[in-house]
C-alpha positions as CSV (number, residue, x, y, z in Angstrom):
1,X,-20.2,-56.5,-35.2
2,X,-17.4,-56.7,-31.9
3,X,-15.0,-55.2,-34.6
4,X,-17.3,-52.5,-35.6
5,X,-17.9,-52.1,-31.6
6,X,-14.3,-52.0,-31.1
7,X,-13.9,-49.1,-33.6
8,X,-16.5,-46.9,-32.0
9,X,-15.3,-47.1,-28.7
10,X,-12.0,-46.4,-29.9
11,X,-13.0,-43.3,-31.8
12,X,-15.2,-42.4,-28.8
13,X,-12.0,-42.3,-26.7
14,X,-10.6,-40.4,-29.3
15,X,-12.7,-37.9,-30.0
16,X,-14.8,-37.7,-26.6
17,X,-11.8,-35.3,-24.5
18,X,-11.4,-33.3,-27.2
19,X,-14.9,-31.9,-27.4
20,X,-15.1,-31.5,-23.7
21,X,-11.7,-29.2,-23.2
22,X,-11.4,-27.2,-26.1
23,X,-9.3,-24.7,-25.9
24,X,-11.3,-21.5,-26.6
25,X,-14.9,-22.5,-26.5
26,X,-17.0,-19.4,-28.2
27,X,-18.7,-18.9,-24.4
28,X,-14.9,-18.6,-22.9
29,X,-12.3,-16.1,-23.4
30,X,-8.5,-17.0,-22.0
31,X,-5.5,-14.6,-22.5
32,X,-2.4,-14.5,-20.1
33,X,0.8,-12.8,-20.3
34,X,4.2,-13.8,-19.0
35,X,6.5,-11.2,-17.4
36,X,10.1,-11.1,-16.9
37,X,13.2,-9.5,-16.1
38,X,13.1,-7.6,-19.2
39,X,9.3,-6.8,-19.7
40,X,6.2,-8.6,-21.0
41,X,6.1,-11.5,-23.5
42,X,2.6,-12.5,-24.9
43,X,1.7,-15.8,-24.9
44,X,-1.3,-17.5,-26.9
45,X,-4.1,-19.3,-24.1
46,X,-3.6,-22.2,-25.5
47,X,0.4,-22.0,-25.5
48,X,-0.1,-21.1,-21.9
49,X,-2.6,-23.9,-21.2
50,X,-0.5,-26.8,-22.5
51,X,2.8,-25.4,-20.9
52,X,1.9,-24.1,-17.9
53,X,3.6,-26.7,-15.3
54,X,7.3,-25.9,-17.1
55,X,5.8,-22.3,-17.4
56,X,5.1,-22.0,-13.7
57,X,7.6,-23.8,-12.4
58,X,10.3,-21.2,-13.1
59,X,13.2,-21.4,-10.4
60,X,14.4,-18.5,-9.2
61,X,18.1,-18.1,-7.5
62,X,18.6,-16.8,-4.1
63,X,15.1,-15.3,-3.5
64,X,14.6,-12.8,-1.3
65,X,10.7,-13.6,-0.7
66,X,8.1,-15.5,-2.0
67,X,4.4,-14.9,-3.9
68,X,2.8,-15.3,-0.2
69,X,4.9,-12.2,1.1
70,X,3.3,-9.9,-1.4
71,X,0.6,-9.4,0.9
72,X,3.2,-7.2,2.8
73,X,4.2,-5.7,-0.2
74,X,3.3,-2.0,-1.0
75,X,3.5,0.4,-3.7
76,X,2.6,3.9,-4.2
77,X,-0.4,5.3,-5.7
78,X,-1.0,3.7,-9.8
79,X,-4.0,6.5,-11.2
80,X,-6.3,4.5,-13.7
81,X,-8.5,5.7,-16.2
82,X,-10.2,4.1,-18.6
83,X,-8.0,0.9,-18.4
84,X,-8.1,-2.7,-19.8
85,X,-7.9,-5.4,-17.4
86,X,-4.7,-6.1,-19.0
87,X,-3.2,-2.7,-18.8
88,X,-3.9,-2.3,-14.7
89,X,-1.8,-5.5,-14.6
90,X,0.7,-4.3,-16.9
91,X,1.0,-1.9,-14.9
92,X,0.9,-3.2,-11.3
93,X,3.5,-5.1,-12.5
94,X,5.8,-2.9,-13.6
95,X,5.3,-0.7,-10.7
96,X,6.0,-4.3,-9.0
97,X,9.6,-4.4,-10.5
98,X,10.5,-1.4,-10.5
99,X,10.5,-1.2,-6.4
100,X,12.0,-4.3,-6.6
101,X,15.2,-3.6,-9.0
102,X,15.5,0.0,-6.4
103,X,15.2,-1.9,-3.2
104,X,17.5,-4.7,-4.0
105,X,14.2,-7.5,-4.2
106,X,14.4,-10.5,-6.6
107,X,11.6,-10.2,-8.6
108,X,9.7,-13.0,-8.9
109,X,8.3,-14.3,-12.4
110,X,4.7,-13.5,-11.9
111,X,2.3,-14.2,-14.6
112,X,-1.6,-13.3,-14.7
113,X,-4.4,-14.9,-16.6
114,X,-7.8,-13.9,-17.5
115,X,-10.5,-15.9,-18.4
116,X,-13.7,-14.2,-19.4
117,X,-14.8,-11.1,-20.7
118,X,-13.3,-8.7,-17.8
119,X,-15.4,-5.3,-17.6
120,X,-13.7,-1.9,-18.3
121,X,-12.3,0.3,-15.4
122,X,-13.3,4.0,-16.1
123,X,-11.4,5.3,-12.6
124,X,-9.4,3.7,-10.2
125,X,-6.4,4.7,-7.9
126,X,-4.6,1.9,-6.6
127,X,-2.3,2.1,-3.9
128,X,-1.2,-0.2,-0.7
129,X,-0.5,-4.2,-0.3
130,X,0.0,-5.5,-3.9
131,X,-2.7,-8.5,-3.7
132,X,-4.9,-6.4,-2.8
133,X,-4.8,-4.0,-5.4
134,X,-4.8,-7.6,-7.6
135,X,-8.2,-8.0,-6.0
136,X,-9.5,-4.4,-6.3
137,X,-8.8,-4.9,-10.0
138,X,-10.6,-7.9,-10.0
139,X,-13.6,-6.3,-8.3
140,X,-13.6,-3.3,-10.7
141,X,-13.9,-5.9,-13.5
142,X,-16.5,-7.7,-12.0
143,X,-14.1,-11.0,-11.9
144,X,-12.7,-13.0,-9.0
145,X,-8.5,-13.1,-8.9
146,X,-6.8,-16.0,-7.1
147,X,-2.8,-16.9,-6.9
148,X,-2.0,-20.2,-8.4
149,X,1.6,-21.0,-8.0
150,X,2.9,-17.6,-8.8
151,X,0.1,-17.2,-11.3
152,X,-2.8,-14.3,-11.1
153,X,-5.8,-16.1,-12.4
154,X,-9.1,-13.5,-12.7
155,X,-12.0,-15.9,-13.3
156,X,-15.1,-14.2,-14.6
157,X,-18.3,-15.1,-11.8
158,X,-21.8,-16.4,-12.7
159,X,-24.6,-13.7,-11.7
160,X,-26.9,-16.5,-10.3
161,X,-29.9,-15.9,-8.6
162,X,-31.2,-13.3,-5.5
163,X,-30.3,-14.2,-2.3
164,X,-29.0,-12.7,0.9
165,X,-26.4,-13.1,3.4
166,X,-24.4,-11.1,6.2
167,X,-21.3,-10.6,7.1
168,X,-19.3,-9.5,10.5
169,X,-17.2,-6.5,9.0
170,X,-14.6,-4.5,11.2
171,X,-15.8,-1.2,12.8
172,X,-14.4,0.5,10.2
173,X,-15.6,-1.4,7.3
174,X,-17.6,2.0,6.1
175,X,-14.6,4.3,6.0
176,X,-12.8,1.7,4.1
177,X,-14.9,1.8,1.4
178,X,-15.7,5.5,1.9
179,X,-11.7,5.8,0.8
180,X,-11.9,3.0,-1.9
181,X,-14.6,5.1,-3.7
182,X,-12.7,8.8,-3.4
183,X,-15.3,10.3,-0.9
184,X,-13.8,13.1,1.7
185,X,-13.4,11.6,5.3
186,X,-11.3,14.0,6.7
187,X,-14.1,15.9,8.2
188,X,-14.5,13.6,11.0
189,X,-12.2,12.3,13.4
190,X,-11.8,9.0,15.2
191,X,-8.9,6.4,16.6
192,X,-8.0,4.2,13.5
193,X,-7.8,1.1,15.6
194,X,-11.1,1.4,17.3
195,X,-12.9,3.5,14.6
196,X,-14.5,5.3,17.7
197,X,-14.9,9.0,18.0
198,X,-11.6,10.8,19.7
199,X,-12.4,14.7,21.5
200,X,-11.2,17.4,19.6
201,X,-8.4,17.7,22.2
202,X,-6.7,14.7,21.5
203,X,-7.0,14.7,17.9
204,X,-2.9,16.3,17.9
205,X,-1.8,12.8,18.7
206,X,0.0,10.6,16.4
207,X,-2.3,7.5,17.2
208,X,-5.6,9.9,15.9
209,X,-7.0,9.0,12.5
210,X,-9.8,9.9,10.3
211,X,-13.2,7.8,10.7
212,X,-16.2,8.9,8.1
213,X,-19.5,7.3,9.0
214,X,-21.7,7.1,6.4
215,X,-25.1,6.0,6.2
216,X,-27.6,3.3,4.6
217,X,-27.8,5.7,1.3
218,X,-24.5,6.4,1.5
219,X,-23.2,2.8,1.9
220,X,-25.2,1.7,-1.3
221,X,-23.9,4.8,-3.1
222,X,-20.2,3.6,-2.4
223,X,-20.8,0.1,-3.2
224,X,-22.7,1.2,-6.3
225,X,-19.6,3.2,-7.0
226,X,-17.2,0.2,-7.1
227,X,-19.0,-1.6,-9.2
228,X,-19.8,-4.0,-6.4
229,X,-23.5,-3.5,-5.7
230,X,-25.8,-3.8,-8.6
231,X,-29.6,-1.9,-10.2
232,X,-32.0,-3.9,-7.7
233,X,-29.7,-4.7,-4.9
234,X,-30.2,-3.6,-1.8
235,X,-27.2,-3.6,1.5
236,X,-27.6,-2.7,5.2
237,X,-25.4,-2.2,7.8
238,X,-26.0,-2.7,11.8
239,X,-23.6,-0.2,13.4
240,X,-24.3,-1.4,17.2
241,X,-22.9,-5.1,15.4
242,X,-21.3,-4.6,12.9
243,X,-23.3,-6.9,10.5
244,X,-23.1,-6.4,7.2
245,X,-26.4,-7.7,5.2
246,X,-26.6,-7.7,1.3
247,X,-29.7,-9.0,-1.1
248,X,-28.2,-9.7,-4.5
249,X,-26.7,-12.0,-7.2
250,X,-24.8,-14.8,-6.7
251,X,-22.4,-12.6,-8.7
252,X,-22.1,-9.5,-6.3
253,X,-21.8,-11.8,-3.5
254,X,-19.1,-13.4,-4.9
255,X,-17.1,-10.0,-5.0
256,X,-18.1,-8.7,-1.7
257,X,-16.9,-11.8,0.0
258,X,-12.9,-10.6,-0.7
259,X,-13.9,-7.0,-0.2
260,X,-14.9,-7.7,3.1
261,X,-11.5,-10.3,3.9
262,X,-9.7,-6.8,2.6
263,X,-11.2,-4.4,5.0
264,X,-10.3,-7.1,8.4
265,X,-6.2,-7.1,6.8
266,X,-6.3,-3.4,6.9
267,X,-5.2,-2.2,10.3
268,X,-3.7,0.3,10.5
269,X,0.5,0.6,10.9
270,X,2.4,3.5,12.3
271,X,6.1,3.9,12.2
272,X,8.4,4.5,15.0
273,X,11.0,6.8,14.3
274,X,14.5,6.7,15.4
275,X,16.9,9.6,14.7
276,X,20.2,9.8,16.2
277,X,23.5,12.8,14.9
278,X,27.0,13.0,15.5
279,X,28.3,16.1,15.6
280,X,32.4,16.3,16.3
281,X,32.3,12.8,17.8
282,X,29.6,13.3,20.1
283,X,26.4,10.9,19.5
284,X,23.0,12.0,20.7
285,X,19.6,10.3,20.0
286,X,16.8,12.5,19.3
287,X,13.2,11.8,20.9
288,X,11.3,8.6,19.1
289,X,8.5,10.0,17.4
290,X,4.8,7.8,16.0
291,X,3.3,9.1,13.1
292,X,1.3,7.1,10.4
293,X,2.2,6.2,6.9
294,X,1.8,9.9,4.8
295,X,1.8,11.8,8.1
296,X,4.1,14.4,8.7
297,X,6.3,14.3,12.2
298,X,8.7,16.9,13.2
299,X,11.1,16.9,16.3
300,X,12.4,20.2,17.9
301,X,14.9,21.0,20.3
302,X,16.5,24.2,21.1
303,X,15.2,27.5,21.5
304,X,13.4,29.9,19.4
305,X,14.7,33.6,19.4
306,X,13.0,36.8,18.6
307,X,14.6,40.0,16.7
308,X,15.5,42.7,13.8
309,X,17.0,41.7,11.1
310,X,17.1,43.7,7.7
311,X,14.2,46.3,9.8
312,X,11.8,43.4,10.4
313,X,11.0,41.5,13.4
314,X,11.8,38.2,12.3
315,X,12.0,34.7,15.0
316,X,15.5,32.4,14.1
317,X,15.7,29.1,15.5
318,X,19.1,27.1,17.4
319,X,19.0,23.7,18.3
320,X,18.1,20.6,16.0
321,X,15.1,20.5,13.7
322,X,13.9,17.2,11.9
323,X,10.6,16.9,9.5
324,X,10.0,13.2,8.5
325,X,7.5,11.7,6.4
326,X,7.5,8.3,5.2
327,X,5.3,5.5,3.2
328,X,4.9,2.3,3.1
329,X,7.1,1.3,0.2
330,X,8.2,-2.4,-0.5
331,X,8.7,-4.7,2.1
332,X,10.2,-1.2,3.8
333,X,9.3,3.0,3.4
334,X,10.6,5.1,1.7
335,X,11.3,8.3,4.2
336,X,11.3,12.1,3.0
337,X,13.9,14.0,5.5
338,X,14.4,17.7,6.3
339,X,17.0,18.1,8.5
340,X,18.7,21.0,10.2
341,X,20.8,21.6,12.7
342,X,22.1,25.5,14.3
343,X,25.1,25.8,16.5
344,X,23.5,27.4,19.4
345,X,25.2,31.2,20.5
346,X,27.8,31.4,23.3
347,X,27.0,33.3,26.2
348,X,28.9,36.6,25.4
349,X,27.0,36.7,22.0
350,X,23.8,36.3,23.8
351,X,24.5,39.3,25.8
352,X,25.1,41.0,22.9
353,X,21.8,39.8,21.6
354,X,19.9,40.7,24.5
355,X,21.1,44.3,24.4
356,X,20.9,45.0,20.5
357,X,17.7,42.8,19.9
358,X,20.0,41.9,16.5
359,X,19.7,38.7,15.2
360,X,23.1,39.3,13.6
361,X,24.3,39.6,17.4
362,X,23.7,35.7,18.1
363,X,25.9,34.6,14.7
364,X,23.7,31.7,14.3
365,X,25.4,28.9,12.1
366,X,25.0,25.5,10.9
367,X,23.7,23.1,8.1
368,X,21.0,21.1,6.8
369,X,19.6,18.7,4.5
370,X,16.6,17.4,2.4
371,X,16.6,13.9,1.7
372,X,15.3,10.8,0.7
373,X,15.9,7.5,2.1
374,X,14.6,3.8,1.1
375,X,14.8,1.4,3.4
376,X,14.4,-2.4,1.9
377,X,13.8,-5.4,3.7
378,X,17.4,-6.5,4.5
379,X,17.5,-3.0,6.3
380,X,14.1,-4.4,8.1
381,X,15.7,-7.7,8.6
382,X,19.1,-6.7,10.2
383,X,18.0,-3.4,12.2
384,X,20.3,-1.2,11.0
385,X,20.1,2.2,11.1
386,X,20.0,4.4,7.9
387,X,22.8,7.0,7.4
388,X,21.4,9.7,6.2
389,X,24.1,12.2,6.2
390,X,27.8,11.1,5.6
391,X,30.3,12.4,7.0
392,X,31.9,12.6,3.8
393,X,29.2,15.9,2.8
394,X,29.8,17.7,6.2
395,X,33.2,17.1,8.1
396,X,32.3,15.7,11.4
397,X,28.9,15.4,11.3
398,X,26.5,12.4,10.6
399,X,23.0,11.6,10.6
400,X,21.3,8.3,10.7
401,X,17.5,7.3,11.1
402,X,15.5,3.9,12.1
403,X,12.0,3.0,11.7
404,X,10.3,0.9,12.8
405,X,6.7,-0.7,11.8
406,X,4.2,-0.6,14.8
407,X,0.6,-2.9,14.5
408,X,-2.5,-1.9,16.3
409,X,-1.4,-3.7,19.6
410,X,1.7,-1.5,20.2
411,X,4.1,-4.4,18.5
412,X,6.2,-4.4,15.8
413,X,5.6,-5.9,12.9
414,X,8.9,-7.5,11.3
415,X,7.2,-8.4,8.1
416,X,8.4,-11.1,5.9
């Protein structure tokens, strides 16, 4: 009898873990992937499951940042449509390399894993900080999506019962979402630190912003729209304080709670920019200039003039001209540059001018560009200026820009 005891327990301990960790239960789906330097290797769950300390623990030389910095991390716009879990990732993460190898980033061995039965995304644009759009993913697929030691693990949630709870959400919490789900805001206008209304007089000014306020149908529309808020659920929002109050699953609360974290990280950052030319050995900085990420900023100086030409009455400009426009791109932007630059007339020619009215008269001459410049985070790091013109494409002459990254308090915002 204590030998037949004996073997039971023993086959008890034998048998007992095993039926408590399988590794794909029918009630559980698990697939992760593994991506590298040279693209994406599939690897089984289970493979994943039993290697994953060696498979995490991947050292990487000389890094240039670490998984926590992605949150300052940005790409440009990723259109979904009708997309796998697993594709969005594969291609987040491609888009994740690729700014990487251009900008001079080590790219870190990031892996993601999905465990569950993620939903379908039918439309999605992603676009900004790179966990973010990890999160957006996971909200679209009705999952929750945490970083484990480089790892992106989406974790399907439990519905769960009614209940409701509230949450303090930033002033502009409803434009947010208003530009998550594709609606027009530019109809309205606002300061995009305060999210309060600005007077059509000021709206000109670099620091103006769009603000769309949408209402109780509205709000439940949007949420409905993500995929957030679902048949039976019911959200209100308090605009004198900003309380945010939901009624639903355990499920929908459980994705609302990151979309709300999102919406507080998302001030807004403009960029400061510095332009300075050389022209025959003489330096001269332009005017610094503020315009927001996707806005377009121009300087000007010199003096428009007014004539015929070719029988027309036609305006020609002398002096400097500079359009910018830059995103967030990286850890740095990524700056489009039109710049042009007339020699301005000599006195005698604008006496000619003045008596003709010919353009021809004021033998207007110079040169230009149209560029584009990346600027990484090394650039952000050391505070060097960008050249932008070599001398080496026009003799004597030489262009370079800096930018800067300002936050909402007038500071800026070094980054990583």
């Amino acid at each position: 009898m204590i030998a037949g005891g004996i073997l039971l327990l023993l086959l008890a301990i034998w048998f007992g873990p095993r039926s408590l960790t399988g590794r794909n239960s029918e009630s559980e789906v698990s697939r992760s992937s593994r991506f590298g330097m040279r693209g994406q290797e599939e690897v089984p769950a289970a493979a994943t499951r039993t290697r994953s300390k060696r498979r995490v623990s991947e050292l990487v030389a000389n890094k240039t940042h670490e998984v926590s910095d992605l949150k300052d991390f940005y790409h440009p716009a990723i259109q979904l449509e009708d997309a796998s879990l697993e594709e969005a990732l594969n291609r987040l993460l491609q888009t994740y390399r690729e700014i990487c190898e251009e900008t001079g980033e080590t790219i870190l061995p990031l892996r993601w894993e999905v465990n569950g039965d993620p939903k379908a995304i039918p439309q999605l644009a992603l676009k900004g900080r790179f966990l973010h759009s990890c999160k957006l993913l996971a909200m679209h697929a009705r999952m929750t999506c945490e970083v484990r030691e480089g790892v992106l693990v989406f974790s399907k949630i439990e519905e769960g019962p009614h209940r409701t709870r509230t949450w303090t959400v930033p002033p502009t919490f409803s434009t947010y979402l208003a530009e998550l789900a594709g609606q027009d805001i530019a109809a309205k206008n606002a300061d995009p630190f305060t999210g309060e209304a600005v007077p059509e007089a000021l709206t000109d000014l670099p620091l103006v912003g769009r603000l769309f306020r949408p209402g109780k149908a509205d709000l439940s529309e949007m949420l409905a729209r993500l995929g957030v808020l679902l048949e039976g659920e019911t959200v209100t929002i308090n605009q004198s304080n900003n309380h945010l109050e939901v009624n639903g699953s355990e499920g929908t609360i459980a994705v609302i709670d990151p979309l709300v974290q999102m919406s507080m990280e998302d001030t807004p950052i403009q960029i400061r920019y510095e332009l300075t030319h050389e022209v025959d050995g003489e330096l001269q900085s332009l005017p610094k200039i503020f315009a927001l990420p996707g806005q377009n900023a121009t300087i000007e100086i010199g003096k428009e003039y007014s004539g015929m030409q070719r029988g027309e009455i036609v305006n020609a400009f002398a002096g400097v001209r500079v359009s910018l426009e830059a995103e967030l791109y990286g850890f740095g932007e990524r700056t489009s540059i039109l710049y042009e630059r007339t020699d301005p007339p000599s006195d005698a020619e604008v006496a000619r001018y003045q008596k003709s009215g010919k353009l021809e008269d004021l033998a207007l001459d110079g040169g230009g560009l149209k560029s584009r410049v990346t600027k990484t985070l090394q650039d952000r790091r050391e505070n060097l200026p960008l050249e932008v013109w070599p001398e080496a494409e026009s003799p004597g002459e030489k262009v370079y820009l800096k930018t800067q990254r300002i936050d909402a308090t007038g500071e800026a915002t070094d980054g990583p």
